[in-house]
Structures are given as C-alpha cells and as structure tokens.
C-alpha positions, 0 to 999 in steps of 0.5 A: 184714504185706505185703498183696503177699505175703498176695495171692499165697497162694491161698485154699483150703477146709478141705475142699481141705486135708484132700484135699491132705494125705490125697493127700500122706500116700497118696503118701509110703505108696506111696514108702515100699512102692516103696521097699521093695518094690526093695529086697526084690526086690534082695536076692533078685535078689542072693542067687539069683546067690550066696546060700546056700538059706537067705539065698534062703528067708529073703529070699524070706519078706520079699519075700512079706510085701510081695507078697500071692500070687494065689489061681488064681482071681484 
C-alpha cells in the first residue's frame, strides 16, 4: 500500500457517511423530478401551440400527476 495516498483520504464518521448518501440519494430524487417536470411541462407548452384537444388533456393528466394543484385556502 502507499501510506501517501492513505494520508490523503479524510477520515469521516459513519454518521457523515450515511448524511452524505442520504443527501446524495435526496439530490439525484430531485433531478430526476426536475427532469420530469421539463419535460412534462414541454410537451404541454408543444401540444397547446399545435396539439389536438385530446393530446393537450392527455399531457395535461401527466403534468397534474407531477404538480399537486392548490386547495384555495393554501
């Protein structure tokens, strides 16, 4: 082994590592709805230019599924 490259790497706790993952795991859960939430909200943006009624209602269903709508209280 090379005792130089061993010193370069921090030591952490089990505790910092389970953080660290959990904050990985919670930031690649948010890309993946960012990512879906563009795309949702392409598509529609698309079909309202020049989509029939149909393909509009149907990609706004998906849009809805991603986008909780708000009570009028909220």
């Amino acid at each position: 082994m090379n005792k130089e490259k061993i010193n370069e790497v921090p030591m952490v706790t089990l505790d910092e590592l389970v953080s660290g993952i959990t904050n990985h795991n919670k930031l690649m859960t948010l890309e993946a709805r960012v990512k879906a939430l563009e795309a949702a909200g392409n598509n529609l943006a698309l079909l309202m230019l020049n989509g029939t009624t149909s393909e509009i209602r149907s990609a706004l269903t998906e849009w809805r599924k991603l986008v909780a709508t708000k009570k009028d209280n909220e």
